[in-house]
N, C-alpha and C positions, 0 to 999 in steps of 0.2 A: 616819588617821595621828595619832599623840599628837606631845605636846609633845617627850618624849623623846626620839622618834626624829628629831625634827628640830635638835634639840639639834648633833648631828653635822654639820652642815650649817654652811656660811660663816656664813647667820642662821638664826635668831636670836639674837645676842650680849649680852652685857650682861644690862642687868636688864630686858629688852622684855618677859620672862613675867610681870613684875608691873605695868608700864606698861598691856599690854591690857586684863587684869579691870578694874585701877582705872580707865580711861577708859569701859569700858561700866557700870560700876555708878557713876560719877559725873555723866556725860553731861557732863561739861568737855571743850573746845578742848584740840585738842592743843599749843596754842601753851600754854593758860592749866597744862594740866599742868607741862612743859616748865620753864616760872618760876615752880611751888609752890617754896618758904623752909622752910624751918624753924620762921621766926619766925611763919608764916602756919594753924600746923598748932595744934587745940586736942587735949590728952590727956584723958581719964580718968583716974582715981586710980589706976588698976593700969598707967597709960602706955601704953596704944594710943591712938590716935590714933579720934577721935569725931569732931570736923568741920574741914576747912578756911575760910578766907577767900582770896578770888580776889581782889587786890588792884589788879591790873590785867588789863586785858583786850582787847576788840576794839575797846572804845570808850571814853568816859569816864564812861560811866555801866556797864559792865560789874562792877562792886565788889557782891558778894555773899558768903554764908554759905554753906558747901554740909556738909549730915550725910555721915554716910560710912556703907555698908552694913557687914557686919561682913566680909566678903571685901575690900570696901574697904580698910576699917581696917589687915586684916592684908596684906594686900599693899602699902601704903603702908609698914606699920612693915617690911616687911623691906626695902624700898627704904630707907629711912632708915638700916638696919642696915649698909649697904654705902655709903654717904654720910660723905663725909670736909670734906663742906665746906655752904654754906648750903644750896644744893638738895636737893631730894626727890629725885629722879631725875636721875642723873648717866652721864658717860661710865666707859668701862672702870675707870679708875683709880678713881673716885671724887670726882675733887676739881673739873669742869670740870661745869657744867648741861650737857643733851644740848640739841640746838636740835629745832624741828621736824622738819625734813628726815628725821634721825635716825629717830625710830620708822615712819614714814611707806614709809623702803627695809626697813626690818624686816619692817612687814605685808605687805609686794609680796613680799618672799622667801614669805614665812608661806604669803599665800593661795596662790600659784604651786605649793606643795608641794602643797596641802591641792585644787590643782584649784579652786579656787573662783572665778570669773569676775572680770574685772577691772572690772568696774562696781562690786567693795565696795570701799570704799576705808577708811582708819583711820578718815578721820570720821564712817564709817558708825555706829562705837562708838555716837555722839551719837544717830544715828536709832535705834540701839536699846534706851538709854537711855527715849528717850522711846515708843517702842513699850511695853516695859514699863509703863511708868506706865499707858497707857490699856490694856491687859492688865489691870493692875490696878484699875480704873476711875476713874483720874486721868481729868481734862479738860482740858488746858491750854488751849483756844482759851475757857473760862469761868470757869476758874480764875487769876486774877492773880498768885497766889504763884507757880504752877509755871511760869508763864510768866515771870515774876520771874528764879527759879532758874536757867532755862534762861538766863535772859538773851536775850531776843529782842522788839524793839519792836515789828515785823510779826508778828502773829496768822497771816499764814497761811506760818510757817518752822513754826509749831508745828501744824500738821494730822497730823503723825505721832503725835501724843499721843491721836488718839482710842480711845475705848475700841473697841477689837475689831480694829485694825486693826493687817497684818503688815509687818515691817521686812526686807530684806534684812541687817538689823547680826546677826539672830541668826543666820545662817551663820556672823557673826566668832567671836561667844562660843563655839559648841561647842567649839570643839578645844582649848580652855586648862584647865589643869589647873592648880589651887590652886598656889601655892606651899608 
């Protein structure tokens, strides 16, 4: 099933088709997405959007730098393009941040269409995130930065970042289609 044809359906409303990409290609909280600003967003000289800063978070030391992939980038700027007020990602209208809850009954409509078991959940995004990395031959349980990134004081939240090993989050990413 594509994006499209779910388009028809109660969900997915709003701008959740760009909320998903940018959660698995950032591996942020969906809380930490939720309350991205405006003011928190850094551009390029041509104005897309290159990195964020998380300025709060799950705890008080969650404050970090995050790059943006270039699906990132572009599915942030169209979320900003439909933003009438400081957040990144907003309700219908535009002018209200969406809270958690919000994208969280979107993925539940999502996977429910797509068949997909209810063990993935949104913040699977996260495990797929970091599945990726060690896909790519990141380390997080020896590398400090990307544990950093992730934001995780326990070494062992981040054993999904080994190289070689598989994520249930990549079931989430198939079915999205760029915006």
């Amino acid at each position: 099933m594509t994006w499209s044809r779910l388009r028809g359906k109660d969900y997915p409303t709003s701008r959740f088709h760009l909320l998903l990409p940018f959660l698995v290609d950032t591996g942020l909280r969906i809380t930490e997405a939720c309350d991205l600003q405006r003011e928190h967003i850094q551009f390029r000289e041509d104005e897309l959007p290159c990195s964020i800063k998380i300025v709060k978070g799950k705890s008080k030391y969650a404050k970090r730098e995050i790059p943006l992939t270039e699906r990132a980038a572009l599915t942030l700027a169209g979320s900003l393009r439909h933003s009438k007020g400081a957040y990144a990602f907003t309700s219908k209208g535009g002018h209200r941040p969406i809270t958690r809850h919000y994208p969280s009954e979107q993925f539940r409509a999502v996977r429910d269409a797509l068949k997909i078991g209810p063990e993935c959940v949104l913040h699977s995004t996260r495990h797929t995130f970091c599945t990726r990395l060690g896909k790519a031959g990141a380390d997080a349980i020896h590398d400090p930065e990307i544990s950093r990134a992730l934001f995780h004081h326990d070494q062992s939240a981040v054993r999904s970042c080994r190289p070689g090993d598989q994520g249930i989050g990549d079931q989430v990413a198939r079915p999205v289609e760029p915006a």
